[in-house]
C-alpha distance (Angstrom), angle and dihedral (degrees) to the residues before:
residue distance angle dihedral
X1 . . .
X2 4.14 . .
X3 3.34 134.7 .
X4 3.62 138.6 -150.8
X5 4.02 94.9 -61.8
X6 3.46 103.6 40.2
X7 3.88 95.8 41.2
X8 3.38 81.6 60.4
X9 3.54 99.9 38.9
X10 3.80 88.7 58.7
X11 4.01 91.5 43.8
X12 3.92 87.0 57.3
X13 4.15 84.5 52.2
X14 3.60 90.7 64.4
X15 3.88 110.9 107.6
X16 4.19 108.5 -96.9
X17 3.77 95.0 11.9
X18 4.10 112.0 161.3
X19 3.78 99.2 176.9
X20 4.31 143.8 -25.2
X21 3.45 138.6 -158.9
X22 3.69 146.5 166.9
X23 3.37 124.0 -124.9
X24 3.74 154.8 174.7
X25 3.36 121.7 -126.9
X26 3.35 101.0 -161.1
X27 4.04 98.1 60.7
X28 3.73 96.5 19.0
X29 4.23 90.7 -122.2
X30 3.70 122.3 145.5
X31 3.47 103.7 -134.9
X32 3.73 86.9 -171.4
X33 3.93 140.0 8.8
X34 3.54 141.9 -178.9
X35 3.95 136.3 177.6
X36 3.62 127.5 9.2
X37 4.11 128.0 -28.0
X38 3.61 115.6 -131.9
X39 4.07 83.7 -135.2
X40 3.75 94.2 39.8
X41 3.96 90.3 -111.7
X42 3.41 125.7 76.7
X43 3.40 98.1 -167.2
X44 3.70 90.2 62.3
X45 4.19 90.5 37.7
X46 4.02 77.0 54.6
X47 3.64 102.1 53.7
X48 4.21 93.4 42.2
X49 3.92 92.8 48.6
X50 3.92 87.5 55.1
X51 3.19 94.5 44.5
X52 4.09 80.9 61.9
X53 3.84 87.7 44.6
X54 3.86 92.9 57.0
X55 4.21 93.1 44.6
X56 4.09 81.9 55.4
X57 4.07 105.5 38.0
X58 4.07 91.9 38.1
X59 4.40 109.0 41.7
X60 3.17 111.9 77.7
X61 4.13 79.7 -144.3
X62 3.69 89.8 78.6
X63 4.12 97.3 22.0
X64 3.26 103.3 44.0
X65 4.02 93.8 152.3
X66 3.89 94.2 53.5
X67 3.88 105.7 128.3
X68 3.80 115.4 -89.5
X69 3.91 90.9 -8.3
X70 3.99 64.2 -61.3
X71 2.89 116.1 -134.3
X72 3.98 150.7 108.3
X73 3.94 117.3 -153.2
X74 3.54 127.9 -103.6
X75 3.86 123.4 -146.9
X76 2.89 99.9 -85.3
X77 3.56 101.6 50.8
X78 3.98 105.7 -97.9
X79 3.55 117.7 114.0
X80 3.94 121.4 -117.3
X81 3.83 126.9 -160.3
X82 3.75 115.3 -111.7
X83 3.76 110.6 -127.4
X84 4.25 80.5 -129.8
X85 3.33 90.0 51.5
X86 3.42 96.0 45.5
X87 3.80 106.0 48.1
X88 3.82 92.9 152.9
X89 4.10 90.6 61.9
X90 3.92 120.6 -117.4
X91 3.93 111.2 0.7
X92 4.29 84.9 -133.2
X93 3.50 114.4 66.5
X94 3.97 93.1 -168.8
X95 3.48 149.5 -32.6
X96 3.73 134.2 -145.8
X97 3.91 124.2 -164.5
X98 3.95 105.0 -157.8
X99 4.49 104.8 -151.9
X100 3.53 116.7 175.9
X101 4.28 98.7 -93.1
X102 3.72 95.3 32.2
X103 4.47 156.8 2.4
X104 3.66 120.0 -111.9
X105 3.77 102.3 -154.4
X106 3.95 115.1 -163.6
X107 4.11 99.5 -159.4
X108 4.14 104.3 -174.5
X109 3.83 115.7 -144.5
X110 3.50 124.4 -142.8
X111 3.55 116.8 -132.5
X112 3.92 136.3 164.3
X113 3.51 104.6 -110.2
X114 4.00 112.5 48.8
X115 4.02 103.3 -35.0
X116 3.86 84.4 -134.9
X117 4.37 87.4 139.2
X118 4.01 126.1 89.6
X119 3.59 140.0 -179.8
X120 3.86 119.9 -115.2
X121 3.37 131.3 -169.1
X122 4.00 136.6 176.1
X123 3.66 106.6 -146.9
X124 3.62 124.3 -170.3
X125 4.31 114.5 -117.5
X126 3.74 92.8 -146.4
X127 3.65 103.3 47.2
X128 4.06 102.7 18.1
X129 3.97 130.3 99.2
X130 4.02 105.1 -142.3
X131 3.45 91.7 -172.2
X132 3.81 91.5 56.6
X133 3.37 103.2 42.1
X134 3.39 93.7 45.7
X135 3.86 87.8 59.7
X136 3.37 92.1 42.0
X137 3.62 99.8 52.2
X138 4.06 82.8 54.9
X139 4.14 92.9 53.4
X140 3.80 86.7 47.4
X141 4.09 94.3 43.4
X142 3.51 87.6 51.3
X143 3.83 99.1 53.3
X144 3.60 97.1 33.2
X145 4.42 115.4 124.6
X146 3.67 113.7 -143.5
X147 4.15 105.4 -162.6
């Protein structure tokens, strides 16, 4: 089972990849990066892709199956999926966002504490394979060993 680095490392295998990271959701942190940025910061590309992973795993719009509408408040008003209320991990299992040069694809990862973590990668349009990163992503999301 992977960690951090070589998740990543095998995400940046992947035909047409630009750029990976893990991150939390919750604080908008990478706890890990590798490749380019398509901002040149990946602490900033970190903080704007969970701001797309909270809009997904929080409105009901896009999460309509989360438990109970699911979800206690946080302080500052969002809601937040209780890992018991959310025994099946995050109610999204990924998102892409298709630009004109390349996919950002959001892949969540299930963990045992709070599932608050997801795989992103920057794929290249040109020279990438969606459909297998996108599977990918999932094989490595599901092995992947937070410590």
């Amino acid at each position: 089972m992977p960690g951090i680095d070589a998740c990543l490392q095998e995400a940046m295998d992947l035909p047409g990849a630009r750029g990976a990271a893990v991150v939390d959701w919750t604080s908008g942190l990478a706890l890990g990066t590798a490749g380019e940025s398509p901002n040149g910061d990946h602490e900033a590309t970190a903080a704007e892709t969970a701001e797309l992973a909270r809009a997904a795993a929080e409105y009901p719009a896009f999460a309509p199956d989360a438990p109970g509408g699911g979800v206690p408040a946080r302080a500052d008003g969002r809601a937040v999926p209780a890992p018991s209320e959310n025994p099946g991990g995050p109610p999204v299992e990924d998102l892409i966002l298709t630009t004109r040069t390349g996919y950002h694809i959001l892949c969540f990862v299930e963990t045992t504490f709070d599932s608050s973590v997801f795989l992103y990668l920057w794929l290249d349009r040109d020279t990438g394979n969606l459909a297998l990163a996108r599977l990918r992503l999932r094989q490595l999301a599901a092995r992947l060993v937070l410590a």
